[in-house]
N, C-alpha and C positions, 0 to 999 in steps of 0.2 A: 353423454349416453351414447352419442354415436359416434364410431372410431371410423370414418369417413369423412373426407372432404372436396368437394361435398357428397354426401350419402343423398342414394337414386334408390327408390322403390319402383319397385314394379308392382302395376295394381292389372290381373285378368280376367276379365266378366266383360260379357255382351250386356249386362244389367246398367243404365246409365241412374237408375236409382242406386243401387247399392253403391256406383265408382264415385259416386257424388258425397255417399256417407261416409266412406272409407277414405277418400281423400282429405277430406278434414282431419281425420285425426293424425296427416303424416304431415302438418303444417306448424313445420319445427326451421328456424333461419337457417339458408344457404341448401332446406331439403330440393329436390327435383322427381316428383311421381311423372314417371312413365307407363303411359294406360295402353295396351295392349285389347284387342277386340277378341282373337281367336285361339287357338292350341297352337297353330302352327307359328304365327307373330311370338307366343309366348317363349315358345322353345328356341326362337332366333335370338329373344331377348337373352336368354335366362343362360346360352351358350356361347352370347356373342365375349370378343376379348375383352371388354370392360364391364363385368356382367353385373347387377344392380347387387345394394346391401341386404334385400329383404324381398323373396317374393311371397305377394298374395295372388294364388288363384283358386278360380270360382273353380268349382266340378262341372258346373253346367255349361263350361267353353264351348262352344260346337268346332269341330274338326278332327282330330285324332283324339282318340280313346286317354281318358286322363292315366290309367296304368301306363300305357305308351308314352305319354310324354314326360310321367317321371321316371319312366326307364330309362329314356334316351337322355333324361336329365343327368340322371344318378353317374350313368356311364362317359360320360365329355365331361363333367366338371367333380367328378370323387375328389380328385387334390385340391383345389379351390373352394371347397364346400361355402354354401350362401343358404342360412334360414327360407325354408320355405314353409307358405301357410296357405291348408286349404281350407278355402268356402264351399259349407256346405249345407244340405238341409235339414238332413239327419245324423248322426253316427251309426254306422253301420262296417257291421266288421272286417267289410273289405278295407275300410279307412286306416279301423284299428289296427291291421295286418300292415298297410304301410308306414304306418305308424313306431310301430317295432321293427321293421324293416330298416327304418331311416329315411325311406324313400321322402317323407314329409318330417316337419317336422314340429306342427301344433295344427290343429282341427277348432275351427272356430265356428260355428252356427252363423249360419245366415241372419238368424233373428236378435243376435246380439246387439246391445244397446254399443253406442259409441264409446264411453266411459270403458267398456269390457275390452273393447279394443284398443282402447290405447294401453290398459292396462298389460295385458298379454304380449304385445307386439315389443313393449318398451322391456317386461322380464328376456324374450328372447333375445333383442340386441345386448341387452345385459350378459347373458349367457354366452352367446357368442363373443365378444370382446372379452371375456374372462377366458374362453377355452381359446384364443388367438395367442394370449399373454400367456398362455400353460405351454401352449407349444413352443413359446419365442425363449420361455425359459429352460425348456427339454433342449430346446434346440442348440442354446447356448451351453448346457451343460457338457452334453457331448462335445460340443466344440472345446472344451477345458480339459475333457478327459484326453483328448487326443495332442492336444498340444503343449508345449513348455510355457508357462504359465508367465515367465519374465518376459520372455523375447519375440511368443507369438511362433514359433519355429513348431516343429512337430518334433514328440519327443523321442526317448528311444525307442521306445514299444510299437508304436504306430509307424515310425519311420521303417521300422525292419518289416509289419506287413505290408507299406505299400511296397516295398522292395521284392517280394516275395510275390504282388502283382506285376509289378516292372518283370521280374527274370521270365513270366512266366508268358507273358509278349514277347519278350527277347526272342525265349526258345520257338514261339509260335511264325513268329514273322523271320528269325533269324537276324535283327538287329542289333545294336552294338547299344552296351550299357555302361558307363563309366562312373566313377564316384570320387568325389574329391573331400579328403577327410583333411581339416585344418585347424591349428590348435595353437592360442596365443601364445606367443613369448614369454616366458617367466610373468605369467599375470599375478603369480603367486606375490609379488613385489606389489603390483599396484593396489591387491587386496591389502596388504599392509600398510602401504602410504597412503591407500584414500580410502579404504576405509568399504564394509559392504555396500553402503548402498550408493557412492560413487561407481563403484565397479558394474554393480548393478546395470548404472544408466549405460555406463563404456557400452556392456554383450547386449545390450538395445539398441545401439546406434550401430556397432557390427552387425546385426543381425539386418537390420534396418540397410545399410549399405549393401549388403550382399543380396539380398533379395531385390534388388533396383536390378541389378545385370544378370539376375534369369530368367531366363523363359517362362510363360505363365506353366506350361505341365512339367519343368525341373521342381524338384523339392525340396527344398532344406528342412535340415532338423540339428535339435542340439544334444546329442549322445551324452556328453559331458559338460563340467562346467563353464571349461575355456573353449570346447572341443565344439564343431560342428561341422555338419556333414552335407555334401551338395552331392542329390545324382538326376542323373542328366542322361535320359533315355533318347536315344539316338543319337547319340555322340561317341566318336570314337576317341582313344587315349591322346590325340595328337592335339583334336581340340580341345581337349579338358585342359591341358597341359597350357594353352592358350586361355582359358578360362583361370585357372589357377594365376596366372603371369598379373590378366586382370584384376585378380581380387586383390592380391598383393599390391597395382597401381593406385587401384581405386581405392578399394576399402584400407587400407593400411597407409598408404602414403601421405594422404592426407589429415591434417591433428586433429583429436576428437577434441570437442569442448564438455570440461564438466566443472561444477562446482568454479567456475570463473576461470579454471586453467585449461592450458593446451597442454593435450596427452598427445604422446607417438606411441603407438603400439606396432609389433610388427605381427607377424603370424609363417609356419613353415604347412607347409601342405604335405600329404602323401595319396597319391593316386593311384588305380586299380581298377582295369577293366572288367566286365564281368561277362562274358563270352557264354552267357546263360546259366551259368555256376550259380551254385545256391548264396542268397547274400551273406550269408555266416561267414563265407568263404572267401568271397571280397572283400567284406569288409577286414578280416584277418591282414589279408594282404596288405590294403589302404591301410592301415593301423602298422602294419612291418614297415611299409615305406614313411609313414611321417617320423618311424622312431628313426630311418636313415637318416630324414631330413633334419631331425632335430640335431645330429650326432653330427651335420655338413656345418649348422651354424645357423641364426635366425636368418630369413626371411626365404632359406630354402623351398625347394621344390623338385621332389620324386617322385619315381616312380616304379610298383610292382613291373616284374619280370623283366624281361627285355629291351624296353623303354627306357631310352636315356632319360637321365637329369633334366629338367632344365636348362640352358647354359644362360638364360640373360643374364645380366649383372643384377645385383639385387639394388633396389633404390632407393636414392640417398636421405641417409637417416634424417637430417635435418631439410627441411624446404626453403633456399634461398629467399624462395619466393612467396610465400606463407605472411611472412612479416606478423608472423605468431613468437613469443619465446616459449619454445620445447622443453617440456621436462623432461629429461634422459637419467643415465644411471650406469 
């Protein structure tokens, strides 16, 4: 019942009869009721950073006006929202008013038997842990809409709007945006030798290595099938070109394992700064330089406009030192 551990009530009444009856019914293993005396204790409780699973308060606190203290409630803790429950004598429709409001969110008589209370307190943690699990799955959903669903990368759509916030910091601060677009070697071969869903694992563990050497605010995404795209906001062409150098050490050099074999994959990059230019525009470019790179020969590395090549050597196909046998071709 309780998605806490362990789950803290908070019980507030100056009433030591009532916190005596109400604390019986929160006597569930590993519970902890925390009994507050005033308005003012209540609102420190109900605000503080670890703030209880469930409050009860009385109306009749003495200190600050109970509207007050659910205002000040409502306002510090809206994103973290926690069940609250007032004690009360009557219903009367200032209640009902917060009631719709949200400000509370169940009204219980003073004169209630125990039984009523347990019964009520236990449908609203119910309620609550159901509308947690509503949002964990909204939350998740979005998270699918926006991402490439194999590789965990962000897809094309979402990748071109964050770019479209990227250029528009570029132009604001006058910073430098680069992007490095890279695209496997004739993967079209290994789709045919091993088959979809060897391939599969490969552009997961590419993905997976390339995401180890960026920055937490750089972004990858996967445009295409073989194809994926890295921008790298405050970085100018010279380090990308450095970055590109790495991905080719790291994530290429060494053999993937799938299905029991060692794979060499290589990959050619094409890079392109974006000088605030709309990403359409970049990326056009990044896409003219990887069709240069492709046309240099695998494990290339270009560059839009002006920007030389690459010149390291590219590295060696087989690893001496691997003490792997390479499937090549």
């Amino acid at each position: 019942m309780y998605d806490r551990n362990p789950p803290i009530f908070l019980l507030a009444s100056p009433e030591p009869t009532l916190l005596a009856e109400i604390e019986s019914v929160f006597v569930v293993p590993g519970a902890r009721v925390q009994i507050v005396l005033s308005a003012e204790a209540a609102l420190a409780a109900l605000t503080a950073h670890d703030p209880p699973s469930l409050a009860l308060l009385d109306a009749n606190l003495p200190g600050i006006p109970m509207d007050q203290l659910l205002a000040e409630v409502h306002a510090r803790i809206a994103p973290r929202r926690l069940p609250i429950v007032l004690i009360a004598d009557t219903v009367t429709q200032n209640w009902i008013d917060r009631l719709a409001e949200g400000a509370i969110d169940d009204l219980i008589l003073r004169s209630a038997e125990s039984p009523y209370w347990r019964l009520r307190i236990d449908m609203l943690l119910r309620t609550q842990r159901w509308a947690r699990e509503l949002d964990a799955l909204r939350e998740a959903e979005v998270q699918h809409a926006q991402t490439d669903r194999l590789t965990g990368a962000y897809n094309r759509e979402t990748m071109l709007a964050l770019l479209f916030r990227e250029t528009d910091r570029v132009q604001r601060m006058k910073s430098p945006l680069c992007m490095i677009l890279f695209d496997i070697d004739d993967f079209g071969h290994w789709n045919s030798r091993l088959g979809a869903e060897a391939c599969d694992d490969l552009l997961c563990q590419v993905s997976r290595r390339t995401a180890r050497l960026l920055r937490t605010y750089d972004l990858l995404g996967r445009p295409g099938m073989d194809e994926f795209l890295v921008a790298l906001p405050g970085c100018g062409t010279a380090n990308a070109v450095l970055l590109a150098e790495r991905l080719r050490l790291e994530v290429f050099s060494q053999p993937f394992h799938v299905d029991g074999e060692s794979i060499r994959l290589s990959a050619c990059f094409g890079i392109a700064g974006s000088q605030g230019r709309a990403p359409v525009v970049v990326l056009r470019e990044a896409e003219q330089a990887l069709q240069w790179a492709k046309s240099a020969g695998p494990e290339s590395i270009q560059c839009a406009g002006d920007c030389p090549a690459s010149t390291a050597a590219p590295v060696a196909f087989l690893s001496p030192s691997s003490g792997d046998e390479l499937l090549a071709w």
